[in-house]
N, C-alpha and C positions, 0 to 999 in steps of 0.2 A: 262720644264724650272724649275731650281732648284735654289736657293741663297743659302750658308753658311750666317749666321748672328754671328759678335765677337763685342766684345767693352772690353774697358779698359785694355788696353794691356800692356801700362805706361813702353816702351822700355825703358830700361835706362844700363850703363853699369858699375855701382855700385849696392851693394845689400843693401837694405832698415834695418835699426836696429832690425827688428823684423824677419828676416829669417837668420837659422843659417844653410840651406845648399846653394847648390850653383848658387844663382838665376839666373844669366845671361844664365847660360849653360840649367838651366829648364826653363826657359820662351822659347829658343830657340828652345827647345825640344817641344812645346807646340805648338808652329808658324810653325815648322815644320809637326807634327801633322796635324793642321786644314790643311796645302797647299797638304797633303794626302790626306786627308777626303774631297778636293775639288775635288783633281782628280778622288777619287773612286765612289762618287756620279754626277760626269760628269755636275757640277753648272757650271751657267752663269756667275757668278761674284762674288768677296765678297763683303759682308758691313759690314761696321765699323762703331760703335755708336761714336766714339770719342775716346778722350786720345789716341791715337798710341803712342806716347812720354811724359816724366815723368816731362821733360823739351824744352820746346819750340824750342830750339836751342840744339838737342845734336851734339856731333863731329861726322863726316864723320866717324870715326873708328865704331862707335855703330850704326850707320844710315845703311850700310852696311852691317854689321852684324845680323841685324834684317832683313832689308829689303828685302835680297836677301832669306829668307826663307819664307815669304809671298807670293814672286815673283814666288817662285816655284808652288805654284799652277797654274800657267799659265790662270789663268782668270784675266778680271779688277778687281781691288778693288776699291770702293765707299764707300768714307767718310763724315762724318762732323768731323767738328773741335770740341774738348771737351777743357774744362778749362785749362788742363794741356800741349796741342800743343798752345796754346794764351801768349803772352808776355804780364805779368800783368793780365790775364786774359779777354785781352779786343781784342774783336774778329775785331777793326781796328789794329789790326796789325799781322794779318793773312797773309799779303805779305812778311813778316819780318821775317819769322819763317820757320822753317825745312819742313813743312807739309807744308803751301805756296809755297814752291821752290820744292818741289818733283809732285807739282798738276801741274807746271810752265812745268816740266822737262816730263811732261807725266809719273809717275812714278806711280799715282793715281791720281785719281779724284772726286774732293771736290764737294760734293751736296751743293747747298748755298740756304741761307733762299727763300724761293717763285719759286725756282725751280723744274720744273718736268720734268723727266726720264720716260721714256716707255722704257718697254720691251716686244717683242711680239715674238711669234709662233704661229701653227698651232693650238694650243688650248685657248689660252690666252693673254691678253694684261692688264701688270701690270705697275701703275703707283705708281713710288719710290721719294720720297718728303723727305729732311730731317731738321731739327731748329739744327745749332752749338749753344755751348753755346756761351752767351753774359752777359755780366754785369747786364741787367736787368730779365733775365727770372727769372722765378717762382718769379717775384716781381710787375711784370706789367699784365694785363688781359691774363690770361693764354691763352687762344684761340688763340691769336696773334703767340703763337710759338706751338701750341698743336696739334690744330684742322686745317683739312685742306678738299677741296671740290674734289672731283672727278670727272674730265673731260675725257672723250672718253675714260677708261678702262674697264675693268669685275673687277682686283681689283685693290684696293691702300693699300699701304704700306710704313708709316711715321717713320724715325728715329728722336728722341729728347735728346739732351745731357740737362737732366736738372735734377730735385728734386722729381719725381712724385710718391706719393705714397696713398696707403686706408686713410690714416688718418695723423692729424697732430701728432708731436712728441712730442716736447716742445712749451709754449709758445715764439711768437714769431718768431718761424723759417718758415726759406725760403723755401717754397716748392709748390707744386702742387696736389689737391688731383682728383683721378680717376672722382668724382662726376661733375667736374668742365670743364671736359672736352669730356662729353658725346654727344655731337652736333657733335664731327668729323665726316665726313664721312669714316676715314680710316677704312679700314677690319683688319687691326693688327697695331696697336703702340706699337714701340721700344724705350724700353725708358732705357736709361745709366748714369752714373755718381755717382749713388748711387750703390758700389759694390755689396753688399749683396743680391741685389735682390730684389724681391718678389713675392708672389704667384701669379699666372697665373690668369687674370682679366678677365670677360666678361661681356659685358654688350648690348645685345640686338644682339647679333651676332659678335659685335666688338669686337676683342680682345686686352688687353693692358697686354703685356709682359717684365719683366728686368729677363733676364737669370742671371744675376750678370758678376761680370767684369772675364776677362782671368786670372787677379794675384789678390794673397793673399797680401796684402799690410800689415795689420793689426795682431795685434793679440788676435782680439779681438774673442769670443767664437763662433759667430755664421759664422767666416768668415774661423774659422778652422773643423767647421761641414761643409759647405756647398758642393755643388759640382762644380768645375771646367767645362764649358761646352759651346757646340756654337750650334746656333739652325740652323738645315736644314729646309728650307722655300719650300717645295715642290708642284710645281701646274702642275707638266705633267700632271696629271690626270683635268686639268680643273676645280681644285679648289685649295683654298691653304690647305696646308694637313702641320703639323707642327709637328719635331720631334728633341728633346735635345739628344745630340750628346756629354755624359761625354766624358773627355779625358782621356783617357792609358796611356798617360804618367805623367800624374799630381800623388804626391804619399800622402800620406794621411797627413793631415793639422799637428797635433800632431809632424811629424816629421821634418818639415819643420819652424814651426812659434813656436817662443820662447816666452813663458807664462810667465816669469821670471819678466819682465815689468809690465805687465797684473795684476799680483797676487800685485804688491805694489799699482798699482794702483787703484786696487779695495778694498783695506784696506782704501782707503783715499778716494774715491766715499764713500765705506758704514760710514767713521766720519764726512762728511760732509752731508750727507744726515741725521745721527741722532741729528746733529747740527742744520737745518732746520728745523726737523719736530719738535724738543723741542721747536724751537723758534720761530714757528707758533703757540701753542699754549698757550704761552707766550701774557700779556697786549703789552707790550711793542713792538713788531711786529705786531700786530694787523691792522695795515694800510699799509702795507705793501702786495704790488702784490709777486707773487711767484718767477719773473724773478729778480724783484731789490734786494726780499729778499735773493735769491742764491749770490747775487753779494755782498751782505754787509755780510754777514757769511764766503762768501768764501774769502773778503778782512781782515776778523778777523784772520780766519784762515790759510790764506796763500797759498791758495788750486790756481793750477794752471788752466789756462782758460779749455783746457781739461775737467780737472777735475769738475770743476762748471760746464760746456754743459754736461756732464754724470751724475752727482747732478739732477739738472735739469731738464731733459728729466726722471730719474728712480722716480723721488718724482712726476712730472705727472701723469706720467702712473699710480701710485700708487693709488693718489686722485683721477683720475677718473673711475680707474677701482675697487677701493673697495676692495684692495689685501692688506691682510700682508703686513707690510714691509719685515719680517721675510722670508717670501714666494716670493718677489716680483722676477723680475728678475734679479733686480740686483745682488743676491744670485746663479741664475741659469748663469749669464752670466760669469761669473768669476771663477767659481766651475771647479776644476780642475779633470782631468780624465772622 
């Protein structure tokens, strides 16, 4: 028994400001790819962490056009809903939307919160659980969408469209941290929405994995390092055995995601971050918390919301890691070549 694992696919049939070749025909090249790599490793099924679509409701023309190259793998695929298949982002209106009417149409089929999927052979019996997002994840007691129990399998295996990462960012923000959800009983959590990733978690035998999304959306530094990639979930052998699966036809980020954006933007991240850190150490800001403080600098300055949540999160990390400014990342994340 084998699974492909993809998320963040974000189908759309317009190319995003920040890619300057030809996205639609490379993502298709991509989709077409994994429905290979289904057939040559001979999987069960796919699963998808969410976002299949950019927008909730795309036209029949792009619906089509994507779809039929997934299809080609000739296995189910198994979904939850992400932020970007949600009208408004609010998962009642998941009958209303392209990804509802394709679960409707048997085209795929939607995991929904508190449901469980077995899958079984001669070696193994896997139970697959997955959390769509919803308006309140990573803001309400994370277990509710994280953690989940294990009835009548050898393993389990949880997908989560939410925030989950080692550590918080900025104050403030929405998210999930690994620590908080150590009581699962899952043998591996998939967790998407946050494209970039992150490193490969374990924690007492559990594993908690984000390969990162299928598309480059951004152009931001570390999403033009990264690797493009979908994981093979492999338990013929009677355990699960896990192996990233780069893709060959994805071609190197430099050539594809235009910095041009990027490089002004980070002229104005690093004025308002030296605007900040003068004026913390300023009487006059003195009473002032670090999140209202971003917000009345950045309403001085003009600095767009973007740009203050990057302020923000780079003057954190700063203060609490006891880095240079000079050296921080923000220097490393924007540094061209």
């Amino acid at each position: 028994m084998r699974f492909i694992y993809l998320t963040d696919t974000h189908c759309r049939g317009t190319p995003p400001v920040n890619r300057k070749d030809d996205y639609v025909t490379a993502l298709r090249a991509k989709l077409n790819e994994v429905a290979l790599l289904a057939r040559e490793w001979e999987v069960t099924a796919l699963l998808h962490g969410g976002d299949l679509w950019d927008l909730p409701n795309p036209s029949i023309k792009v619906v089509n056009y994507f779809i039929s190259s997934l299809k080609a793998a000739q296995v189910p695929i198994y979904i939850i809903a992400g932020n970007h298949d949600l009208r408004g982002q609010d998962l009642n209106t998941l009958p209303h939307t392209m990804l509802g009417l394709q679960n409707e149409l048997g085209l795929l089929r939607l995991i929904h919160s508190g449901e469980r999927l077995y899958f079984q052979d001669q070696n193994v019996r896997v139970q697959i659980t997955g959390q769509p997002y919803h308006l309140e994840i990573d803001q309400r007691d994370p277990r509710l969408d994280y953690c989940v129990q294990k009835q009548n399998c050898d393993y389990a295996i949880h997908m989560v469209h939410g925030m989950l990462m080692a550590e918080e960012r900025y104050p403030g923000s929405q998210h999930t941290q690994f620590s908080q959800i150590y009581e699962t009983e899952a043998d591996l959590t998939l967790a998407s929405h946050m494209h970039f990733g992150f490193p490969d978690h374990n924690y007492q035998g559990k594993q908690i994995l984000n390969i990162g999304a299928l598309v480059r959306l951004s152009n931001h530094l570390v999403e033009i390092q990264r690797p493009v990639q979908v994981l093979l979930i492999d338990l013929s052998g009677g355990q699960i055995e896990l192996r990233k699966l780069p893709l060959k036809s994805v071609l190197p980020g430099h050539q594809v995601l235009d910095r041009g954006i990027a490089e002004q933007m980070a002229g104005q991240v690093r004025k308002l971050v030296a605007a900040i850190q003068w004026a913390r150490e300023t009487r006059e800001f003195k009473e002032y918390g670090l999140k209202e403080l971003v917000e009345i600098i950045g309403n001085q300055e003009g600095a767009s919301q973007k740009v203050r949540m990057e302020a923000l999160r780079s003057v954190y990390v700063v203060s609490h890691r006891q880095v240079d400014l000079e050296k921080s990342d923000i220097e490393a994340k924007f540094r061209i070549g």
